[in-house]
C-alpha positions in Angstrom: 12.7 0.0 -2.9 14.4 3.4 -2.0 15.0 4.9 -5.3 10.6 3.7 -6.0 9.5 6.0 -2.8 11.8 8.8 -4.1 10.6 8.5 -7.3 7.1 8.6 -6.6 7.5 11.7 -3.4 9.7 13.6 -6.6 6.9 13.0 -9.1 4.2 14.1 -6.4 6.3 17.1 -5.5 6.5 18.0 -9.3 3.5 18.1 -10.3 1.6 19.4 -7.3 4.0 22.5 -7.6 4.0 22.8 -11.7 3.8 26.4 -12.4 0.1 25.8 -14.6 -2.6 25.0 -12.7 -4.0 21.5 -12.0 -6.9 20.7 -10.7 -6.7 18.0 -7.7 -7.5 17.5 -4.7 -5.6 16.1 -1.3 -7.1 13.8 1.2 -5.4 13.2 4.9 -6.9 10.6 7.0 -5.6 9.8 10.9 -7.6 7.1 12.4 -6.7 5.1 16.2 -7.7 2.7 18.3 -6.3 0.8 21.3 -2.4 0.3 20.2 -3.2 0.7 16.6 -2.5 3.9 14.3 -2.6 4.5 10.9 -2.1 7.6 8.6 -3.1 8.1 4.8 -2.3 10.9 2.8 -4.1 10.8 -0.8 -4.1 12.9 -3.8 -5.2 13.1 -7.4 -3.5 15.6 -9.9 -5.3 16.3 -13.5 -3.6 15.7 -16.5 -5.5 16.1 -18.9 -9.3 18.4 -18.7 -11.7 15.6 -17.3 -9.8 12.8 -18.5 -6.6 11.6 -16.9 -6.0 12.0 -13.3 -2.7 10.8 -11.5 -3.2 9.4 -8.3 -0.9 9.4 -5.2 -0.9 8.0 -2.1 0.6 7.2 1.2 -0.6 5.3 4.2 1.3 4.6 7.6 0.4 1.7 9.8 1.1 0.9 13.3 -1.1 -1.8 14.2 0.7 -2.7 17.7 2.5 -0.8 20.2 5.7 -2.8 19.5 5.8 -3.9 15.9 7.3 -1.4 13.2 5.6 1.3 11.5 4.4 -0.1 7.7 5.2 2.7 5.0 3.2 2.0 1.6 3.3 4.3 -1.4 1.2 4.2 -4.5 0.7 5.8 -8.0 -1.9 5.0 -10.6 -3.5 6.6 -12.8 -7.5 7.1 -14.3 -8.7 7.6 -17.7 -11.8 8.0 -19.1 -12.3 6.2 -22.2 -15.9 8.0 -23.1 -18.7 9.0 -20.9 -19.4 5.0 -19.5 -15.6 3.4 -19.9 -13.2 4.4 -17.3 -10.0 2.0 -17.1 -7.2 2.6 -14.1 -3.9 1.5 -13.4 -2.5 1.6 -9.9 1.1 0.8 -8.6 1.9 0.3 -4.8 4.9 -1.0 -2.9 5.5 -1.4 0.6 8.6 -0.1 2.3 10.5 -3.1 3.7 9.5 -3.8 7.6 11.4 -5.5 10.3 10.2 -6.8 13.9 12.5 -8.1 16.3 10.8 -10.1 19.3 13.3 -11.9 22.1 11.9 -15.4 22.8 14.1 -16.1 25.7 16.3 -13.9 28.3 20.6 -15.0 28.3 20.7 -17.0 31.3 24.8 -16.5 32.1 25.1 -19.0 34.7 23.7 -21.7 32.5 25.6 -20.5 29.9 23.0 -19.7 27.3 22.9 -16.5 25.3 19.5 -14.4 24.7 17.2 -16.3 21.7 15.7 -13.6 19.4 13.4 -13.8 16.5 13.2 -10.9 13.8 10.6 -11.2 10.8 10.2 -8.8 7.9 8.2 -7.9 4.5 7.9 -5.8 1.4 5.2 -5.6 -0.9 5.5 -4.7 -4.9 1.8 -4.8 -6.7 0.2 -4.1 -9.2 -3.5 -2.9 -9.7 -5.5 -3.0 -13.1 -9.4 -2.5 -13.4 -12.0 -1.5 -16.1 -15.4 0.2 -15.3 -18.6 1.1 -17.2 -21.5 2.6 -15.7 -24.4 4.0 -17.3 -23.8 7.9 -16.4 -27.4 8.8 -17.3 -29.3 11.2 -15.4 -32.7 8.4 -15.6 -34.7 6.6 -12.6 -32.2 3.8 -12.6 -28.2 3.9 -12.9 -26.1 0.8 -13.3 -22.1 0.2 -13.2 -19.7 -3.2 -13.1 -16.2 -3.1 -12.1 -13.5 -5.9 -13.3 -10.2 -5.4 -11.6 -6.9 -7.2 -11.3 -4.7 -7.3 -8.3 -0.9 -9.0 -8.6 0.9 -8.8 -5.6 4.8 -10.0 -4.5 5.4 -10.1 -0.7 9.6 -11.2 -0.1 8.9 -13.0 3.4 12.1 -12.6 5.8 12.7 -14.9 8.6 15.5 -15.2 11.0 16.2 -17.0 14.6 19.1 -15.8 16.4 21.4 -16.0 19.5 23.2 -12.7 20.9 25.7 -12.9 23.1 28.5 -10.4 24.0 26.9 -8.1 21.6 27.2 -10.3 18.6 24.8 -12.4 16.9 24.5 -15.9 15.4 22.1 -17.0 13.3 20.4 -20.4 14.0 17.6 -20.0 11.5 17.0 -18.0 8.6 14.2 -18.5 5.7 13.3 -15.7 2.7 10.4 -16.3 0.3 8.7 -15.3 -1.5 4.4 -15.1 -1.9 2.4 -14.2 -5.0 -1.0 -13.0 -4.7 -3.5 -12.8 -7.6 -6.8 -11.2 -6.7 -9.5 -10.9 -9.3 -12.6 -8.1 -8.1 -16.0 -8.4 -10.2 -18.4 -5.3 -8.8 -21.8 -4.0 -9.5 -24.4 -1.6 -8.8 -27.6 -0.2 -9.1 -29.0 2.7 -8.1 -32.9 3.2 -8.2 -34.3 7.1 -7.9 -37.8 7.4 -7.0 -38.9 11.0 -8.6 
């Protein structure tokens, strides 16, 4: 997962400093509220004159005080077909995360050692949609959306004992979860003149 987030910051860094000029643009986001934080970083670099776009992206995520910060990185890209076809491609992974949470104190006298838990995730998907929309300049505008979301989370979970500064596992389960997730979207726009 490494080599993926340096691939995609080297690509980024590439072509946003390519000595011909691109057009783009770059979006940062901070939003927060209570214990929870999150960043985003967006950009889209032009390829080809009003027709292919690269898009990048980042987003950090903290949304508790004492869970792990959630790195996700994505690159896709958007090409116009004609006037009404537009078809994108996105890929996004998520940086591997790990919480550790201590379910019970060592109790020496008793002699039982600390109980700790420590769950973790990654993400690898991938993003496919088509669009058409009727990119008139009338009283009424239309458009419909078809994506395709495919996404692998590996699911980490571990129970452990520490004592005298070494662990023991008790417990320990990695799975992994697919999730397919279909989008069907429409709109209309009425203009009264």
């Amino acid at each position: 997962m490494k080599q993926v987030a340096t691939a995609i910051w080297s690509a980024w860094a590439l072509l946003l400093t390519a000595s011909e000029a691109r057009a783009g643009a770059v979006m940062a986001e901070v939003s927060a509220g209570g214990s929870m934080r999150t960043w985003a970083l967006l950009s889209d670099v032009e390829l080809h004159k009003d027709e292919t776009f690269l898009t990048l992206g980042y987003t950090g995520a903290r949304m508790e005080s004492d869970t792990a910060l959630s790195h996700q990185l994505s690159v896709g890209v958007d090409h116009a077909l004609s006037e009404h076809w537009l078809l994108s491609g996105l890929v996004n992974g998520g940086l591997p995360k790990t919480s550790t949470t201590a379910l019970a104190p060592a109790r020496p006298l008793l002699g039982l050692p600390a109980l700790s838990a420590r769950t973790g995730y990654s993400s690898l998907g991938v993003q496919l949609a088509a669009a058409y929309d009727s990119a008139g300049f009338s009283d009424m505008e239309y458009g419909l959306d078809l994506g395709l979301g495919l996404t692998r989370y590996g699911l980490r979970r571990r129970v452990f004992t520490r004592e005298d500064r070494q662990d023991a596992t008790l417990f320990r389960q990695e799975e992994p979860l697919f999730l397919a997730r279909p989008s069907l979207g429409a709109r209309l726009l009425l203009f009264d003149k």
